[in-house]
C-alpha atoms as one frame of an Amber mdcrd trajectory, in Angstrom:
protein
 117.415  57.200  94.866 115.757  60.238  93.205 115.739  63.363  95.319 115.461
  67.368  95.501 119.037  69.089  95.088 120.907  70.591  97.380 123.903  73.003
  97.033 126.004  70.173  99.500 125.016  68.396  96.464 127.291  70.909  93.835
 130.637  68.897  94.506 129.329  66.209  93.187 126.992  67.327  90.440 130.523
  69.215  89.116 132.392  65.841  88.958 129.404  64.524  87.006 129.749  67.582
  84.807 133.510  67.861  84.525 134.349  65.165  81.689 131.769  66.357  79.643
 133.091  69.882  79.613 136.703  68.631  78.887 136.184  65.520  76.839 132.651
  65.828  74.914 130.644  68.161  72.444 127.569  67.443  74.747 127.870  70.903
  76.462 129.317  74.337  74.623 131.249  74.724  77.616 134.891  74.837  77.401
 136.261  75.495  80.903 135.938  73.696  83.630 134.169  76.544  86.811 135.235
  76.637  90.123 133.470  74.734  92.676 132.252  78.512  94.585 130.761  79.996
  90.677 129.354  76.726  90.433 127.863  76.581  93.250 126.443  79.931  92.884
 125.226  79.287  89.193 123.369  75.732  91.003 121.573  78.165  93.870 120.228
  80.852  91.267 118.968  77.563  89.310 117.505  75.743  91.745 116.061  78.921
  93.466 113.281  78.991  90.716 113.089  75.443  89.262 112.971  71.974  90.137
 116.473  70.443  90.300 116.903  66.324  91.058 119.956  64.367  92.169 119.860
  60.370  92.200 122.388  59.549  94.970 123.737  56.208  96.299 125.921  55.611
  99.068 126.213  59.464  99.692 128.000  59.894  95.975 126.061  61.995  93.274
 125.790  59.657  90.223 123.096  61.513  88.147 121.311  65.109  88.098 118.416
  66.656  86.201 117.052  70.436  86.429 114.977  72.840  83.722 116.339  76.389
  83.554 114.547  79.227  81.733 114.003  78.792  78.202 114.471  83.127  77.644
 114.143  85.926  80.402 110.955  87.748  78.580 108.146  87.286  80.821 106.450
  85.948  77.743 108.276  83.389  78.039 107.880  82.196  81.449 105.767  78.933
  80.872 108.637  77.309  78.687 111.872  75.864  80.237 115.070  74.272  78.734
 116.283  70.587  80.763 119.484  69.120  81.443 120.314  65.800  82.338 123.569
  64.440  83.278 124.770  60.754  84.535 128.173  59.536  85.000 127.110  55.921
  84.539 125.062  55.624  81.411 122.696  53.034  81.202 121.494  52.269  84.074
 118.375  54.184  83.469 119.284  56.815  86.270 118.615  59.219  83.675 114.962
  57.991  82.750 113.875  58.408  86.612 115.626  61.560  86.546 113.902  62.746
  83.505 111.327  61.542  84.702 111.024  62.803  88.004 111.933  66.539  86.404
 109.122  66.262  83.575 106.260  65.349  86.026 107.377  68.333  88.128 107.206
  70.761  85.658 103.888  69.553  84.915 102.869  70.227  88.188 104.093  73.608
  88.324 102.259  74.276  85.138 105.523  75.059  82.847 103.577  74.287  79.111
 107.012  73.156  77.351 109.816  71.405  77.760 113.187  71.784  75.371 115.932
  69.522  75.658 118.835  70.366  73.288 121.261  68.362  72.023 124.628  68.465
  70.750 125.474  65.443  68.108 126.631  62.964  68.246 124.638  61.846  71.269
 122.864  58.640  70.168 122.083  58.212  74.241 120.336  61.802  74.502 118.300
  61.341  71.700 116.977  58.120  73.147 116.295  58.894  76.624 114.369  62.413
  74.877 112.211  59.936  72.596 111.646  57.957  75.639 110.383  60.357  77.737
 108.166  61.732  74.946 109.952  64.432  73.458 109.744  65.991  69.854 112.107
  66.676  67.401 111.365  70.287  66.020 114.784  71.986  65.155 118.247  71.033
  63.794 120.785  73.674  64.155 123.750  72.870  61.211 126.935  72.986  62.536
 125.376  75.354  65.442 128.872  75.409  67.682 132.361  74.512  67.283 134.168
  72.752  70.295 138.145  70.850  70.287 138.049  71.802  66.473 135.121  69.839
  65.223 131.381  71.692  64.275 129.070  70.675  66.077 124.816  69.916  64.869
 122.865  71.125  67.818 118.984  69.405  67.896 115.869  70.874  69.315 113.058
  68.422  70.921 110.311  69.475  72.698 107.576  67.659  74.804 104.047  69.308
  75.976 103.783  69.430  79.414 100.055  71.002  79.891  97.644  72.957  77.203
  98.592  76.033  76.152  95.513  77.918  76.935  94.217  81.526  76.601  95.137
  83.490  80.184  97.134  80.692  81.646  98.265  81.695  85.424 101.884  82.165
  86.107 103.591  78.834  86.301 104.731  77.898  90.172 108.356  79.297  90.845
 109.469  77.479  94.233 113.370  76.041  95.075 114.482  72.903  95.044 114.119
  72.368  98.193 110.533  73.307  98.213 109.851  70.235  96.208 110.950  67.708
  99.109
C-alpha cells in the first residue's frame, strides 16, 4: 500500500537503498550513510516535497520522492524524482511513480526530471511508462567500481508553463496524508 513517508520509515528506505549504493551504477553514491545522516538527509527532503513509501506487512519494499532540481529560486517549479524498489516487477514502482507525479501536479511543480544511470533497461521503462521524455544523454557522465558510466535525462510536463505562475506548494510529507 502506497503512503506518505515517515522518518520511522528511513530504516527501511536505507535497506532498499543499500545494494544499489554497493552493488549498482544506478546511484553516484559510493558509501553506504549512517542510519542518523540518513535520516536527517530524508527529513530536509521530505520537509519540502512529497515523499511515498509502499509498505506491506510493516516492511518498506518501495519509495519514491522529487527533490529540487537547483537551489535558484528560478528554479523552484522544476524537481528531480527518485524511485527505488527492492522487488522489481511487481509494479510497486508504477504506483509509486505514480502516486509522486500526480502530487507534484497538484502542488503545481511544471517539470519533472528523472535521471538515469545506464544500464537500467527497468528505469527507462517505468520513465516511458509514466510519460516521461528523453531530452539529454550525458557520455560517460560518472565513473563508479571502475566502469564509466552514460547518465540519461527524461523529463515529463506536469502543468503549463505560464507567464507569472504562483509559487509551487512546499508542504512535508506528512502534510500529504
Amino acid at each position: 500500500m502506497v503512503r506518505p513517508f515517515s522518518l520511522h520509515d528511513a530504516a527501511g528506505v536505507l535497506a532498499i537503498y543499500k545494494p544499489f549504493i554497493e552493488d549498482s551504477g544506478a546511484t553516484f553514491e559510493t558509501v553506504v550513510p549512517s542510519l542518523e545522516s540518513f535520516v536527517e538527509r530524508m527529513r530536509l527532503i521530505s520537509e519540502r516535497y512529497p515523499f511515498f513509501v509502499w509498505e506491506e506487512g510493516g516492511k518498506i519494499l518501495g519509495y519514491a520522492f522529487a527533490t529540487s532540481h537547483r537551489e535558484r529560486i528560478a528554479y523552484q517549479w522544476v524537481v528531480e524524482t527518485s524511485v527505488y524498489v527492492s522487488e522489481p516487477g511487481r509494479g510497486i514502482g508504477k504506483v509509486l511513480y505514480e502516486s509522486l507525479l500526480a502530487e507534484l501536479s497538484a502542488r503545481g511543480f511544471v517539470w519533472a526530471y528523472g535521471i538515469i544511470t545506464l544500464p537500467n533497461h527497468a528505469s527507462l521503462a517505468l520513465h516511458t511508462h509514466c510519460g516521461f521524455e528523453h531530452f539529454a544523454t550525458y557520455v560517460h557522465a560518472g565513473q563508479k567500481n571502475g566502469l564509466w558510466h552514460d547518465v540519461v535525462w527524461v523529463r515529463k510536463l506536469l502543468n503549463p508553463a505560464t507567464p507569472q505562475l504562483p509559487e509551487p506548494l512546499f508542504l512535508s510529507a506528512q502534510e500529504n496524508a
